[in-house]
DRENLOTI-656944 format. One record per residue: residue in three letters; x, y, z of N, C-alpha, C in turn. Coordinates in steps of 0.05 Angstrom, whole numbers, plus 5000, padded with zeros to 4 digits. Layout:
REM DRENLOTI-656944
alaXYZXYZXYZ;...
REM end
This chain:
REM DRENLOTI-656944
unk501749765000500050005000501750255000;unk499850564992501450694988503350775019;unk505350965019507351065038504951325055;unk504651275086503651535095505451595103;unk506851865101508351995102508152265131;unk509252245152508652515167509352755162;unk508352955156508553105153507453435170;unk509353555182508153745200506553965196;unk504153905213502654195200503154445188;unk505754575197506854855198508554825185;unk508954555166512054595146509854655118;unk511954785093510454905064512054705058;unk509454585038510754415016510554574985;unk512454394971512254574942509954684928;unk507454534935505854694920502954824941;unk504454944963502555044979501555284978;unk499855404979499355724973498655694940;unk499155544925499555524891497755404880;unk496555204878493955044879492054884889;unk492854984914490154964935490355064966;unk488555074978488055245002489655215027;unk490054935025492454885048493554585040;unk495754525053497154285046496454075066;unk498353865068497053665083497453645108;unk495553575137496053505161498053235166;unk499153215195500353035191498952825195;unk501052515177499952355184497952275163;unk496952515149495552435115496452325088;unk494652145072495552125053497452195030;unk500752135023503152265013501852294990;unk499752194973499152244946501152164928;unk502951844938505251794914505251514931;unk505951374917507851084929510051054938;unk511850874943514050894964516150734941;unk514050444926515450334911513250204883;unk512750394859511150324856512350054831;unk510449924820511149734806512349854768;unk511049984759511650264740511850524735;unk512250654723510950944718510350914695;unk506151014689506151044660507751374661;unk507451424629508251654621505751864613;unk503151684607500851864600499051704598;unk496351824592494251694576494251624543;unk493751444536493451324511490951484495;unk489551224493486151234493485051244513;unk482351194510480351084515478650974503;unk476350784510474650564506473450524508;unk471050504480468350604487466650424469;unk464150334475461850174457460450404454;unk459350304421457250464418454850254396;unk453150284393451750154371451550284345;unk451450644344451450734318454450884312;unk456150754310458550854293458551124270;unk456051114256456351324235456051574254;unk454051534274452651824286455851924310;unk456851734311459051754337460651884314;unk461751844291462852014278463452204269;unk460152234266458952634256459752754280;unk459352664306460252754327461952884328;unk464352654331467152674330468152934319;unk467952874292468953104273466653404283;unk464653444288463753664295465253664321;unk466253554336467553694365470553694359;unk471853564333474253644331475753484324;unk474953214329476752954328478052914291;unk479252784290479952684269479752384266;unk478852284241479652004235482051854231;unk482851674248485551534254485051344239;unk482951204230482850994222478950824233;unk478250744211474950694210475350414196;unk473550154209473349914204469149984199;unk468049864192465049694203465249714228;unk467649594250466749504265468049644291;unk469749874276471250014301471950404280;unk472350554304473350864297474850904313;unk476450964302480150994315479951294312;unk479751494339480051804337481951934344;unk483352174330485252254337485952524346;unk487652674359488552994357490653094336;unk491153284334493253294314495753264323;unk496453284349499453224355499452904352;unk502552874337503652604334504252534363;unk503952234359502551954387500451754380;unk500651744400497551514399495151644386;unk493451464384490851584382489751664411;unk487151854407485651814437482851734441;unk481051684429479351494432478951204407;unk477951074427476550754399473450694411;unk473050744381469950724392468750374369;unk467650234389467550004374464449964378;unk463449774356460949704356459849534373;unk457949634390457449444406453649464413;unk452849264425449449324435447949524448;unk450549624466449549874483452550084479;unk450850344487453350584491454050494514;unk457650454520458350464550461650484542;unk462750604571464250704569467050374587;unk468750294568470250014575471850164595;unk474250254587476450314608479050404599;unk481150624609482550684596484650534589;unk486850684571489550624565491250744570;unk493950594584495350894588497850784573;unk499750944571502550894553505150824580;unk505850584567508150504586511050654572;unk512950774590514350864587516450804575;unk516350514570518750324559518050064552;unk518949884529516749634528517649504546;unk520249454568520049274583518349394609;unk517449594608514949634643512349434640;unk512449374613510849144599511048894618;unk513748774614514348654633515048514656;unk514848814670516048884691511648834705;unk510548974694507548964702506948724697;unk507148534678505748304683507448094701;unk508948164707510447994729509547944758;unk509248244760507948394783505348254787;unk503348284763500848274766499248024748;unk501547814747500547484737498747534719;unk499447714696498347864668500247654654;unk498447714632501447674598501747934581;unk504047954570504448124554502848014526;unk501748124521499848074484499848374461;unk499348274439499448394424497448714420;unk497548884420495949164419494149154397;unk492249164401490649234377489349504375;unk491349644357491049934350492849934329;unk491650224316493850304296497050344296;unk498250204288501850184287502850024309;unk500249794309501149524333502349684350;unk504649424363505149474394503549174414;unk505249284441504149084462503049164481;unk501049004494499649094519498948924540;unk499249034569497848814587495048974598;unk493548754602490248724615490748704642;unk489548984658488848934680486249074694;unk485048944715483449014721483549254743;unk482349484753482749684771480949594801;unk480749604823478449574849475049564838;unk475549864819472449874822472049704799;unk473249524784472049414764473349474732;unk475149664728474949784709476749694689;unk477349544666478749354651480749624650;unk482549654651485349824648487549624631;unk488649764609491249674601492849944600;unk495549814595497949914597498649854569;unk499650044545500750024514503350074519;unk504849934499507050104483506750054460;unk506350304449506050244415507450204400;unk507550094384509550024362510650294336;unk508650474334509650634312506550824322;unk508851144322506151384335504951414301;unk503151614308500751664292503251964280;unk503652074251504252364251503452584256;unk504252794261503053024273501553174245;unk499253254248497353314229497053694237;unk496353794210496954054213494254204242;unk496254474260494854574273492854784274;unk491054884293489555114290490955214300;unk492155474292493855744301493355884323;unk493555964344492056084360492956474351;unk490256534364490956784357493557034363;unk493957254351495757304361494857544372;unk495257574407493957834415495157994428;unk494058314429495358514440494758514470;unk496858554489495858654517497458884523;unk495959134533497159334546498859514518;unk501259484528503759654513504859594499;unk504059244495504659064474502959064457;unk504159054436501659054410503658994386;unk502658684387503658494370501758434346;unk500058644347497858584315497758894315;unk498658874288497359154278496959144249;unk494459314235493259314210491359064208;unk490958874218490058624221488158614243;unk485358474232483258484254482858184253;unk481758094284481757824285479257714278;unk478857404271477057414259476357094265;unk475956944296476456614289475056504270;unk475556284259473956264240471256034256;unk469055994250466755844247467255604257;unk468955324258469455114256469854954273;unk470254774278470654564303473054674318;unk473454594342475754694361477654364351;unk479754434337480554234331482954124352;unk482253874357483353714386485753694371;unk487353704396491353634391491253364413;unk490153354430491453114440489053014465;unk488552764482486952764496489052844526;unk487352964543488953084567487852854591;unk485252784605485252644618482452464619;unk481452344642478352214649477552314668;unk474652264685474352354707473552034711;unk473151894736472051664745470651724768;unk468651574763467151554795466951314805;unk466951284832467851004838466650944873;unk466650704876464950674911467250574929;unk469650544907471650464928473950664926;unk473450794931475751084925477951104929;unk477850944959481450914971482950664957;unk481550514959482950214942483650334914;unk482150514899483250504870484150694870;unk484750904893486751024891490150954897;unk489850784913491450644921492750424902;unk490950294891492250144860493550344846;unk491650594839493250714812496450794822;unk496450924847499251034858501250774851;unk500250514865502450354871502850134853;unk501250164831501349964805501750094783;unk501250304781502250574755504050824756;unk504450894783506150924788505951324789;unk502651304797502151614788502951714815;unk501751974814501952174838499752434838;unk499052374855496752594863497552914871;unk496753144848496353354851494753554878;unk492053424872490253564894488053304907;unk487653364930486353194946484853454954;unk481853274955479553494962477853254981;unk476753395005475853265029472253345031;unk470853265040468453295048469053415083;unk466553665083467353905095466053735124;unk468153805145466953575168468053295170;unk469553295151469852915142472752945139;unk474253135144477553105132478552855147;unk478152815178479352555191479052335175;unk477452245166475752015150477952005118;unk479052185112481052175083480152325067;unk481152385033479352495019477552315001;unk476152534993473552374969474752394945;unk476552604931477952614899480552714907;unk480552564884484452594876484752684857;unk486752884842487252954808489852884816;unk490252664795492852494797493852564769;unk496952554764498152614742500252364741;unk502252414720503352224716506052324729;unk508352214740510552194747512852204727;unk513152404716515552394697517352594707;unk517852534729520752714748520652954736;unk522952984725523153424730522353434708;unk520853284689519153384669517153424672;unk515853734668512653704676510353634660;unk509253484686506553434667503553554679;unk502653434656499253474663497853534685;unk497253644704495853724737495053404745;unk492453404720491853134726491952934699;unk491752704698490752434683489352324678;unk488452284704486552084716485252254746;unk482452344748482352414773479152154776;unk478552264806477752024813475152154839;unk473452134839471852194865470051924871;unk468751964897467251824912463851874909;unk463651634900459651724900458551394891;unk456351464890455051224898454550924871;unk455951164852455450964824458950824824;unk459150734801461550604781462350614752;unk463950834746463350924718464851244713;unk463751224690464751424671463551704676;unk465651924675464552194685464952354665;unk467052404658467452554629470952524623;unk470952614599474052684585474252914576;unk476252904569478253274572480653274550;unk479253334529480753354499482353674503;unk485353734497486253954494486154084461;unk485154334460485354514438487654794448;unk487154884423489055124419488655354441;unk487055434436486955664464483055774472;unk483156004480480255994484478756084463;unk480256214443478656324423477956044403;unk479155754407478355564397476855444405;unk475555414433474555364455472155494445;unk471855784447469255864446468055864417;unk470155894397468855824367467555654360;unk469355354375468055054366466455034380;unk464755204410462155234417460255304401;unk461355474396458655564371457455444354;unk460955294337459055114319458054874334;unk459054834352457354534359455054614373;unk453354854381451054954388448754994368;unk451055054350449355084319448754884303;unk449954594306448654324314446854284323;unk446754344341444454224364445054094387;unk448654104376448753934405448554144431;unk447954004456448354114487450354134493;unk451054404512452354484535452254374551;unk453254244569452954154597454554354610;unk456254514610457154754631459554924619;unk460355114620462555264607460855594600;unk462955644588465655704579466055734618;unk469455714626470455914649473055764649;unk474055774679476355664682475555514713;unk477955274714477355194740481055284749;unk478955194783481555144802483055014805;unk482154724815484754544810484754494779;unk488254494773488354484747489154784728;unk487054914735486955154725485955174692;unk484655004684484154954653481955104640;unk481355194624479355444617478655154596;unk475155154609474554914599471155004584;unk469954804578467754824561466754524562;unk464554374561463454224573460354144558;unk461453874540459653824519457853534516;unk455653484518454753274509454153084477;unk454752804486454652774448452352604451;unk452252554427448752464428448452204441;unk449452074451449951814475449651874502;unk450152204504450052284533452752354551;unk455052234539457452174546458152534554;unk459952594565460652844576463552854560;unk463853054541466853114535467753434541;unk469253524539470953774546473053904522;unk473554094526475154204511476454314529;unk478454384527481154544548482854594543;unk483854864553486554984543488155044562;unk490555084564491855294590491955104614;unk492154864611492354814638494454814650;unk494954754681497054774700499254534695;unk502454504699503854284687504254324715;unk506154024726507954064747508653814749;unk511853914752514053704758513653474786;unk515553324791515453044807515453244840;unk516353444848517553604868514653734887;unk513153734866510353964874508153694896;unk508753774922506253564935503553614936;unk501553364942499053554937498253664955;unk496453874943495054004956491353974970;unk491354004984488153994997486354195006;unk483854104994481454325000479154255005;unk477154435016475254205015472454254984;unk471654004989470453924966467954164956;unk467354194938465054474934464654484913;unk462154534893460954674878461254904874;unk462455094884463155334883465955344871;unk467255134891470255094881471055074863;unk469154904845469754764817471355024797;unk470855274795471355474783471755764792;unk473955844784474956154783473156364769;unk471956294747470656464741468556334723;unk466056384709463956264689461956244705;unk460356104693457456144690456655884725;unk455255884735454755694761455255384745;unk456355234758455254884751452454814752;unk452554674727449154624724448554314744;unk446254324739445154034752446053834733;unk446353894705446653704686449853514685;unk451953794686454053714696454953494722;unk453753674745453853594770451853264772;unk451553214754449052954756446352984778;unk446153234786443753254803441353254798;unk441353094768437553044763437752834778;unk436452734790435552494796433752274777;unk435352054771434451834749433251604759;unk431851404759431151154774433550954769;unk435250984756438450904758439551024782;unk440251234789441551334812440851274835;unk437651364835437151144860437850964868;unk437950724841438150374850441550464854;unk443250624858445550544852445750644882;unk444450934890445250994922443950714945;unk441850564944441250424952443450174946;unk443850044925446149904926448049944942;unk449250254932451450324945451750254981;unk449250394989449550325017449050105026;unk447449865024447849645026450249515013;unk452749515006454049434987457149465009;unk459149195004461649315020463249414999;unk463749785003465049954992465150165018;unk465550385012466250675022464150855021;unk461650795012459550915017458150785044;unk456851125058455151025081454151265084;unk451451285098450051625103452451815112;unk453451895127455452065130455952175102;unk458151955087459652005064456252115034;unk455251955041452252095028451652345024;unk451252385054449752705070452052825062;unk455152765060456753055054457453045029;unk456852815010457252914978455053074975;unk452553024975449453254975449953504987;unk451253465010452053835019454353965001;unk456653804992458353944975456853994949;unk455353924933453953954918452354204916;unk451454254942450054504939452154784955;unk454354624956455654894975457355084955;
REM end
């Protein structure tokens, strides 16, 4: 299990005062492992059923994606920076969301992980082969680990604008003008998960992948008890990365929350709103920026229901930066924009959710009234 680490109330760690409200008490969760079995380097894909392939397509390309590659029976989607692809969407009976991929750093972490974890190393099935091991996560969630055999090339970009501030004035004679069109994706940035066992699969991902947790956010009243979310990133020492990867909260379902495609900046952000409004597709929350992270995001539904994102600007940080802690809030979620909707926040109530909070609490996991009563109060706080 992961390393708890003591740490004294009154010492600053690297990233205190910087992205979030205070650091950790002692005796709390280190947000890293001590010895983990790998380090991925990033997210891959992700993995997804759908039954109508053509309509997941029109999608795609109206929110930005590109075609990597289209079977009958599968859609390989891409960003324009050279790598992997970032989603596969395959044909299946129902929309549902399988489980991610992340990129191993070397092909032998390949097998160095199935050693570990009485896996086999097997062949990748994606564009420019490669190998992969199958594993499963606490809450259920089929997870592999790639190394690919040959990246995807880097495909041409949307320019971001060039703008004047103040005294600077780096455009002149020239008026801006974005154009109409999709916010065209460069790369996928992370997932969100929801999960009933929060500490166990937090605890896998640290000490089997080898991540590390940015921000830890607590339920208000409940800090003794641990936290409810983690925005975990990947571990690539003094190279920085991503805020998060993979983040992760506590609630009463098992499943998929949304993804977080990066574009060019906000003027691509708010363009490819337009047109995808002018679609028909829904908003689920945006334009603004959030806190942890700091990503000036936008927040879209596709016709399956699935939650995707657009995002720019977000926060990097090296292996050095520890996390930070706050407590959990609806308010918190953002620095500036429009309130979180109910749609985002999942606060309709469905006759699915029900059967899942009832499960939940009869069920051995990490849900119980307490942890209930303070996700519903962070919700409205």
């Amino acid at each position: 299990m992961s390393e708890i680490r003591v740490t004294g109330a009154g010492v600053k760690t690297a990233h205190q005062d910087l992205h979030s409200e205070q650091g950790a008490q002692r005796g709390e969760h280190p947000g890293r492992s001590r010895n983990p079995v790998i380090k991925v380097a990033d997210l891959a894909w992700l993995e997804f059923e759908k039954p109508d392939l053509e309509r997941a397509e029109v999608f795609a390309r109206d929110f930005g994606f590109g075609v990597a590659a289209r079977t009958d029976s599968e859609l390989w989607l891409r960003g324009t920076f050279a790598g992997s692809p970032c989603m596969v969407i395959r044909r299946g009976r129902t929309s549902r969301f399988i489980g991610p991929v992340f990129c191993a750093a070397e092909r032998a972490d390949l097998d160095r992980l199935a050693r570990a974890t009485g896996s086999d190393v097997r062949d990748a099935d994606a564009p420019g082969g490669g190998k992969a091991v199958a594993l499963l996560d606490p809450s259920g969630f089929p997870v592999r680990v790639v190394h690919c055999g040959e990246d995807l090339p880097a495909l041409p970009e949307q320019q971001p604008l060039l703008h004047n501030f103040g005294t600077s004035h780096r455009r002149t004679n020239a008026t801006q003008r974005p154009p109409r069109e999709p916010s065209r994706i460069q790369r996928l940035g992370h997932v969100v998960l929801e999960t009933q066992v929060f500490g166990r699969a937090l605890d896998w991902y640290l000490d089997t992948l080898g991540m590390i947790v940015s921000d830890f956010l607590f339920l208000d009243g409940q800090r003794d008890r641990g936290p409810t979310m983690a925005f975990i990133r990947c571990d690539l020492g003094s190279v920085p990365a991503d805020h998060h990867t993979l983040a992760m909260h506590l609630g009463p379902g098992t499943g998929y929350v949304h993804s977080a495609y990066q574009v060019t900046d906000l003027d691509s952000i708010a363009a490819g709103g337009e047109y995808l409004k002018e679609r028909g597709y829904k908003r689920s929350w945006g334009i603004g920026r959030h806190i942890q992270g700091s990503q000036l995001f936008d927040y879209w539904r596709d016709p399956d229901r699935f939650m995707l994102e657009h995002f720019a600007d977000g926060d990097l940080f090296s292996c050095d930066a520890e996390p930070g802690w706050a407590p959990m809030s609806t308010s918190g979620l953002a620095q500036w924009g429009p309130p979180a909707t109910r749609d985002f926040l999942g606060a309709s109530p469905s006759p699915q959710r029900v059967r899942d909070v009832i499960a939940a609490l009869r069920g051995d996991n990490e849900m119980d009234p307490a942890r209930l009563l303070g996700l519903l109060k962070a919700a409205k706080s």
